[in-house]
C-alpha positions as a LaTeX table, in Angstrom:
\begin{tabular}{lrrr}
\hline
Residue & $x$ (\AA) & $y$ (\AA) & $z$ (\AA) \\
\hline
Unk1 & 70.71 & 88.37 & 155.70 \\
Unk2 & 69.85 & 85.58 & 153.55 \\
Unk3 & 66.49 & 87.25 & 152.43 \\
Unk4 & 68.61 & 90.08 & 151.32 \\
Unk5 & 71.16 & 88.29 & 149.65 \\
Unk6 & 68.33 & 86.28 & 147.55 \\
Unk7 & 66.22 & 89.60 & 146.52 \\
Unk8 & 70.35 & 91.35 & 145.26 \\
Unk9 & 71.06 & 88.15 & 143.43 \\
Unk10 & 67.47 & 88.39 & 141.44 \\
Unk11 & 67.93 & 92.07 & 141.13 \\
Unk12 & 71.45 & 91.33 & 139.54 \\
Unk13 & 69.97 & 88.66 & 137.28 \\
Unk14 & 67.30 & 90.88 & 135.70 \\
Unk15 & 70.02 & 93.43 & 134.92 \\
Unk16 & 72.73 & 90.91 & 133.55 \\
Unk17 & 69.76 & 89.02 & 131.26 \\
Unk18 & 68.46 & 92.53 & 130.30 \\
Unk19 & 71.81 & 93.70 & 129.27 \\
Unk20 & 72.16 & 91.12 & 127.30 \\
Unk21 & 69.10 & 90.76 & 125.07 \\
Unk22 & 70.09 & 94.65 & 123.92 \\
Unk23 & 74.08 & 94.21 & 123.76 \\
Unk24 & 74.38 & 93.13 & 119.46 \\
Unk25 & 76.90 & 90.37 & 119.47 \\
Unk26 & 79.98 & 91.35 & 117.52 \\
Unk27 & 79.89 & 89.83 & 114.13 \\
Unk28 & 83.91 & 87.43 & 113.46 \\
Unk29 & 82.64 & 84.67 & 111.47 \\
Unk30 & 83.74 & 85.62 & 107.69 \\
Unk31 & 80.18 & 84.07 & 106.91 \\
Unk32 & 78.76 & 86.41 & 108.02 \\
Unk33 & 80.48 & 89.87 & 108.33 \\
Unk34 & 79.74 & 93.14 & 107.53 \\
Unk35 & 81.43 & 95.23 & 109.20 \\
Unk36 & 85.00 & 93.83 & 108.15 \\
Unk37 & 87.74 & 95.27 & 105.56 \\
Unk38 & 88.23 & 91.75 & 104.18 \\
Unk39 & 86.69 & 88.87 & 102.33 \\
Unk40 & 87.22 & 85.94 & 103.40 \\
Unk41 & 86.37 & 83.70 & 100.32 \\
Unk42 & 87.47 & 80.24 & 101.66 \\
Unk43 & 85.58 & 80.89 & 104.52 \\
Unk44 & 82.21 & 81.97 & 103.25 \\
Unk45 & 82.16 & 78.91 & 100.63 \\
Unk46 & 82.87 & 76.51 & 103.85 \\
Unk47 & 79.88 & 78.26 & 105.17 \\
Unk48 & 77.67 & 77.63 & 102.09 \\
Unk49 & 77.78 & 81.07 & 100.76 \\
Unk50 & 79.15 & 80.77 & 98.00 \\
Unk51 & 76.04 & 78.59 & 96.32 \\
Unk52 & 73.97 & 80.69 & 94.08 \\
Unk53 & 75.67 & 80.49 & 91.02 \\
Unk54 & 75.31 & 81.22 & 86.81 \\
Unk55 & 77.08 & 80.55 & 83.82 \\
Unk56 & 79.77 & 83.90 & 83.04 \\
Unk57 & 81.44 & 83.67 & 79.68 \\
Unk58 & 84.88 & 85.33 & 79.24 \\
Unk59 & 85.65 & 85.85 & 75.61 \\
Unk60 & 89.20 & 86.07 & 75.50 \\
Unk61 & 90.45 & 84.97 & 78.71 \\
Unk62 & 93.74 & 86.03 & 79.77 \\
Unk63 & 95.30 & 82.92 & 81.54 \\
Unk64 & 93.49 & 80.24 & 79.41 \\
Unk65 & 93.81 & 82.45 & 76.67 \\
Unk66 & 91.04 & 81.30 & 74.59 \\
Unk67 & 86.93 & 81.26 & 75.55 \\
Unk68 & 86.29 & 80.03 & 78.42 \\
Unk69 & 83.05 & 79.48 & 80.75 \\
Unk70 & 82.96 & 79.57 & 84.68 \\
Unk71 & 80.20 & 79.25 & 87.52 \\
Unk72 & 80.39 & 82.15 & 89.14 \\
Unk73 & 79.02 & 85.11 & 91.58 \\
Unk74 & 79.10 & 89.28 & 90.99 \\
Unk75 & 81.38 & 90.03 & 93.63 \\
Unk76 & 80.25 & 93.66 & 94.41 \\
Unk77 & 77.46 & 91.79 & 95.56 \\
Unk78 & 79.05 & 89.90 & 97.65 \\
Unk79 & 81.60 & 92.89 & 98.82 \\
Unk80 & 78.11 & 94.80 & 99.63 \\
Unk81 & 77.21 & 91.62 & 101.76 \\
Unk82 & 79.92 & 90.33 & 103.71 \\
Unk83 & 82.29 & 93.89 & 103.78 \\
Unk84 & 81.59 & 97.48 & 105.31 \\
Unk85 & 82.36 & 98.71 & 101.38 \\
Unk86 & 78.40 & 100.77 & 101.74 \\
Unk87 & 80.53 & 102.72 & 104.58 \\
Unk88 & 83.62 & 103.49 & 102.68 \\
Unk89 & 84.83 & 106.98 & 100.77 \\
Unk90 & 85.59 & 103.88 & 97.40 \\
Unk91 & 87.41 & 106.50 & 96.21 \\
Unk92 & 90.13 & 106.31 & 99.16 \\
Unk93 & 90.83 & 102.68 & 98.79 \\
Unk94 & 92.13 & 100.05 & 97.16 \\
Unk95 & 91.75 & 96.32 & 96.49 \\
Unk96 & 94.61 & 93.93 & 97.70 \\
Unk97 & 94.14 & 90.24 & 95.98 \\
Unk98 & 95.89 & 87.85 & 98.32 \\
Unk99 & 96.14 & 84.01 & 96.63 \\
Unk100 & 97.51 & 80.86 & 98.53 \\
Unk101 & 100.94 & 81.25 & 97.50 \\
Unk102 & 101.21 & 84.19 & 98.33 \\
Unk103 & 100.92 & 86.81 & 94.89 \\
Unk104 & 99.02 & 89.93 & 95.91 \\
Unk105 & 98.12 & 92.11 & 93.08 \\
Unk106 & 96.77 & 95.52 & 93.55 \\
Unk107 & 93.52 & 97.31 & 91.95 \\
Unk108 & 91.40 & 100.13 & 92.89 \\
Unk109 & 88.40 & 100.49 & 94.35 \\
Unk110 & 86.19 & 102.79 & 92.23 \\
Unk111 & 87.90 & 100.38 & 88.57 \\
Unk112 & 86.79 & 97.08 & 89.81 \\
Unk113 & 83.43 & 98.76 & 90.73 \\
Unk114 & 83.28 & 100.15 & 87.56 \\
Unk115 & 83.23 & 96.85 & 85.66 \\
Unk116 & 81.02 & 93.43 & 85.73 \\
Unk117 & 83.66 & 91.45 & 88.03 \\
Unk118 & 83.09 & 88.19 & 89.10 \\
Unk119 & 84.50 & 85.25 & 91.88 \\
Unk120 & 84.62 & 81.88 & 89.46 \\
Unk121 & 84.23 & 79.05 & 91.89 \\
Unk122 & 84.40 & 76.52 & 89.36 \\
Unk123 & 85.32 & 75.96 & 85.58 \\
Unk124 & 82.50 & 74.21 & 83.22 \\
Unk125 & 85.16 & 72.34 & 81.49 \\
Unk126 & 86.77 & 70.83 & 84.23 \\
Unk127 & 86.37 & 67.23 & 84.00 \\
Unk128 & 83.92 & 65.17 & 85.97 \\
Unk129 & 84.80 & 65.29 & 90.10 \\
Unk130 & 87.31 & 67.87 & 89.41 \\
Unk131 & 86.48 & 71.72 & 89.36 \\
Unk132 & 89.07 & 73.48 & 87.71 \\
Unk133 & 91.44 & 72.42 & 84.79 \\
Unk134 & 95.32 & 73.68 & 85.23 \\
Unk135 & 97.04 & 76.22 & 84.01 \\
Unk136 & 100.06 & 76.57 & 82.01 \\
Unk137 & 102.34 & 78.77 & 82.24 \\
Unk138 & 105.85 & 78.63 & 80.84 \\
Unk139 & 105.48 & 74.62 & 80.76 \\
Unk140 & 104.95 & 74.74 & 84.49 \\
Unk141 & 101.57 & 73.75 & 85.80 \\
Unk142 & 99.43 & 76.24 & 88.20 \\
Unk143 & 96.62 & 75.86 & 90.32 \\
Unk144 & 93.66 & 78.01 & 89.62 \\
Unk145 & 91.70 & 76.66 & 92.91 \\
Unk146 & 90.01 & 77.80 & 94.91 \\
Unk147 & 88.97 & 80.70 & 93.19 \\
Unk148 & 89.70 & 83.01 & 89.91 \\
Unk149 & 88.51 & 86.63 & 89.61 \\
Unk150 & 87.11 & 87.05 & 86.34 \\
Unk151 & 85.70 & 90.11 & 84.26 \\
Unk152 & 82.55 & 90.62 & 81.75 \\
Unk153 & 84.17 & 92.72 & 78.60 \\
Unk154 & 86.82 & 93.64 & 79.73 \\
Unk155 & 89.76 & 92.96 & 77.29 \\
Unk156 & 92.38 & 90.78 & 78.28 \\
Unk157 & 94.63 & 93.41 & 77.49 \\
Unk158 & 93.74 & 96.36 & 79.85 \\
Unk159 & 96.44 & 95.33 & 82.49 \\
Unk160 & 94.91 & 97.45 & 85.11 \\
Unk161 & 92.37 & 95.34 & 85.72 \\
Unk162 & 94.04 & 92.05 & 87.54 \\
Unk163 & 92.95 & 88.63 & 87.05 \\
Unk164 & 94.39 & 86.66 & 90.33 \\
Unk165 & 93.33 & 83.05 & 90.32 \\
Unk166 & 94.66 & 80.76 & 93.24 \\
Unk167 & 92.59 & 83.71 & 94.96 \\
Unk168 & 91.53 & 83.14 & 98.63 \\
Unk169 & 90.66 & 86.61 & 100.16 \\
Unk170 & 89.91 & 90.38 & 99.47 \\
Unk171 & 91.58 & 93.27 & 101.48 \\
Unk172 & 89.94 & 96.91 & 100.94 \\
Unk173 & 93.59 & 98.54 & 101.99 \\
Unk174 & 93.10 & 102.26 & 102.55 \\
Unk175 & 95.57 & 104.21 & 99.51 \\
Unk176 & 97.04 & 106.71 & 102.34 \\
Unk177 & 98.01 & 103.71 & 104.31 \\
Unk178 & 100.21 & 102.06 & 101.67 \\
Unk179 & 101.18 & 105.80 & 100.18 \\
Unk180 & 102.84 & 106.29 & 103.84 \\
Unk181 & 104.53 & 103.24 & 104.16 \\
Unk182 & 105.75 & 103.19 & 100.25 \\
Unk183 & 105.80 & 105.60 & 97.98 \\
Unk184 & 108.15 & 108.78 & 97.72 \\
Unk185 & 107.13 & 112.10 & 99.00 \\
Unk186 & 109.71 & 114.28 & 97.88 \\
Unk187 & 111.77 & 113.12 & 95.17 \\
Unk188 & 110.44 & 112.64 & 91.36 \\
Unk189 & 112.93 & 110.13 & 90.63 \\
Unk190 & 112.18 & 107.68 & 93.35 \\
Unk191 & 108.24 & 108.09 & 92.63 \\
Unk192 & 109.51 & 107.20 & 89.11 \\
Unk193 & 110.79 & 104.19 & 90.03 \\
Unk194 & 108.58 & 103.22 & 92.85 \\
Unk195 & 105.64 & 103.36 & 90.10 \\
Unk196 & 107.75 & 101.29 & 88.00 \\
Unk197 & 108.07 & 98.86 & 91.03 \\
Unk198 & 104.21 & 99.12 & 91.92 \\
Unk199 & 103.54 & 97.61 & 88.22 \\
Unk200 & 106.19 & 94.93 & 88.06 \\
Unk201 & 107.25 & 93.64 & 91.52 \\
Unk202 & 104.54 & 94.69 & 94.02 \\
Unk203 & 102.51 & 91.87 & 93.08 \\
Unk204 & 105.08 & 89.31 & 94.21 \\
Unk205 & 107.71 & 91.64 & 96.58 \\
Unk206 & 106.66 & 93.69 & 99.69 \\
Unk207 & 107.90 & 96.89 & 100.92 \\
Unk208 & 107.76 & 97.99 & 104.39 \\
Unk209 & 105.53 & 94.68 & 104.56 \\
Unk210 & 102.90 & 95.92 & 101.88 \\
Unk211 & 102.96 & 93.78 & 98.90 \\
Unk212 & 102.95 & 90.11 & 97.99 \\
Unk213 & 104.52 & 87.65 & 99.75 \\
Unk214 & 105.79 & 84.81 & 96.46 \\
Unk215 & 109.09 & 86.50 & 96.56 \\
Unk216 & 111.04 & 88.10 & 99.79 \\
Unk217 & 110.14 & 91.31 & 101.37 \\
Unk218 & 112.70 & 94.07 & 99.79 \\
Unk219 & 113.20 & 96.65 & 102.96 \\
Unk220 & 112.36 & 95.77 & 106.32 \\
Unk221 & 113.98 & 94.57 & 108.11 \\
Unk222 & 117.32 & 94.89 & 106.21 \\
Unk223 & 116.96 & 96.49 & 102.37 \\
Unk224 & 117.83 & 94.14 & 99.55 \\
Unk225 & 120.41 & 97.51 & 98.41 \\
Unk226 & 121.94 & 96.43 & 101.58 \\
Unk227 & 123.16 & 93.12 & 100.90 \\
Unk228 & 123.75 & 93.07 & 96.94 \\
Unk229 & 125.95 & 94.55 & 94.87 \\
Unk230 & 123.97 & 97.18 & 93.23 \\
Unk231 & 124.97 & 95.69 & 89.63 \\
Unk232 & 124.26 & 92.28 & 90.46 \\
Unk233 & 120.88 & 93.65 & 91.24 \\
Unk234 & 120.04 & 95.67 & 88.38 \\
Unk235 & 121.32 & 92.36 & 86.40 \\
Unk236 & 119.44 & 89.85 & 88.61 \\
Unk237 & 116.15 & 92.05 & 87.64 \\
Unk238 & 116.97 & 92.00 & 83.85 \\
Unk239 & 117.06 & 88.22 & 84.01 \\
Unk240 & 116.71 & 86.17 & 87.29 \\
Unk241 & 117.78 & 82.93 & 85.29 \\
Unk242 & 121.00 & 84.18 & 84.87 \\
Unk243 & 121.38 & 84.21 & 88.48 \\
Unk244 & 119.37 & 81.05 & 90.08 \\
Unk245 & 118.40 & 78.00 & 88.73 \\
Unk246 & 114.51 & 76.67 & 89.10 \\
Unk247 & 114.07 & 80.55 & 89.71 \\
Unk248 & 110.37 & 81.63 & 90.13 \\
Unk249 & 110.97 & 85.18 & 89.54 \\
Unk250 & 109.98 & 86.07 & 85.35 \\
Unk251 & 112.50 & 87.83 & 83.35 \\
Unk252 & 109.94 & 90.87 & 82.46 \\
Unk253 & 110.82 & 92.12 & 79.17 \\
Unk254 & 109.09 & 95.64 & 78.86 \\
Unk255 & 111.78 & 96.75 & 81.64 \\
Unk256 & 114.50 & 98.52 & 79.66 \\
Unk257 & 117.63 & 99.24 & 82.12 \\
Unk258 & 116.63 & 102.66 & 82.71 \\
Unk259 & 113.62 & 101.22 & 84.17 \\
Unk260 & 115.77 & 99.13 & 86.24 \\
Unk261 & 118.13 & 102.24 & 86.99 \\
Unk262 & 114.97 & 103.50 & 88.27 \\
Unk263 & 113.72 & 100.58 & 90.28 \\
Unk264 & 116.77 & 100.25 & 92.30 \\
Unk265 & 116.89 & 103.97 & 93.09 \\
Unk266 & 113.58 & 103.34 & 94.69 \\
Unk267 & 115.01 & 100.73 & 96.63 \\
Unk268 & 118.03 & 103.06 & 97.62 \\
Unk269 & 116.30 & 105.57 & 98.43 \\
Unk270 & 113.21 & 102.97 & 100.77 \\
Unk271 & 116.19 & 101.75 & 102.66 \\
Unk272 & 116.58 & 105.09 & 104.78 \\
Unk273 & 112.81 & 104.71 & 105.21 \\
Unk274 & 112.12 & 101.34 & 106.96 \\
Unk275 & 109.09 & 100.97 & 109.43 \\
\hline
\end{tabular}
């Protein structure tokens, strides 16, 4: 019985050892990925990835506004590398930028890949033992670590393409996804307004938890049209200061109130349409 015993356990140990030398391991370390929908940029420079610089000028940069100069790498190169983007339809998805505090400004796909884009890991003005210089905005000062998405000629004022700094991963978000969840499928007006919302407030607001996460989610799961006054709304969008002191929220002055008329219906109209 023994005998028998000894010759199934060696049997069994030539299978298992077998099995295992042609089983691939999974790949979950953002170092090394490629077959995930997300870049995990804090993660790969902790693993040394991040390394193999050069020198990208911006002309007219759009946060510093003036010339600036940045060590930096292409990131379609390192999409191709540490992403499953080879795989994808580009023309079905789109590019969520998620920073530490939580902005989360959209692009898509196929525009970023049509321009010279680049992940700045470190500005060459920054002073001695420090690698980025702050930013000013409004007399406040913002962080631009870790990392700042930057563009070869592209003009600072071509808002489509979206220049996130504070930046800390990459999402390739399939569009139907965030078309199901969001946007209006059969009424004009609400599409108005929900494009109106995708340009202004996505970045910062989420619907149906797509979006950014600075500012509170607007829908789920109670709709901000459910617990304001639908004039105090419209007049808390057309200027936030009015409203709240220290308030982060921008008063955005290319939104006439029809805009904002149209903004709020959007919101009406997403609050019969939670997850």
């Amino acid at each position: 019985m023994k005998r028998v015993f000894f010759i199934y356990w060696i049997i069994s140990s030539i299978i298992l050892i077998g099995c295992q030398q042609h089983t691939k391991p999974k790949n979950t370390s953002a170092a090394g990925i490629t077959d995930s929908l997300t870049l995990d940029l804090v993660s790969l420079q902790a693993a040394g990835k991040l390394e193999n610089t050069r020198i990208i000028t911006v002309n007219d940069d759009p946060v510093y506004h003036k010339r600036k100069q940045y060590e930096a790498l292409s990131l379609e190169e390192l999409l191709k590398t540490y992403t499953a983007i080879k795989k994808l339809e580009v023309e079905k998805y789109q590019l969520v930028f998620e920073c530490e505090d939580g902005y989360k400004p959209i692009m898509s796909l196929p525009l970023l890949l049509s321009a010279k884009s680049f992940i700045a890991v470190r500005d060459v003005e920054a002073p001695k033992g420090k690698s980025w210089l702050p930013i000013i905005k409004a007399g406040h000062e913002m962080k631009a670590a870790p990392f700042y998405l930057i563009y070869e000629g592209v003009s600072a004022n071509n808002t489509a393409y979206k220049w996130p700094y504070n930046l800390i991963k990459i999402h390739l978000v399939p569009i139907d996804k965030a078309k199901t969840l969001q946007m209006p499928m059969d009424d004009s007006k609400a599409q108005a307004g929900f494009r109106l919302f995708q340009e202004n407030c996505l970045v910062c607001h989420a619907v149906n938890k797509i979006g950014g996460s600075m500012g509170p989610e607007l829908n789920y799961p109670k709709s901000v049209t459910e617990y304001w006054k639908i004039e105090s709304l419209k007049a808390f969008i057309q200027n936030p200061a009015d409203y709240r002191n220290g308030v982060k929220m921008p008063k955005i002055k290319d939104l006439t109130a029809k805009d904002i008329d149209a903004i709020v219906y959007y919101l009406t109209y997403m609050a019969e349409r939670k997850l």
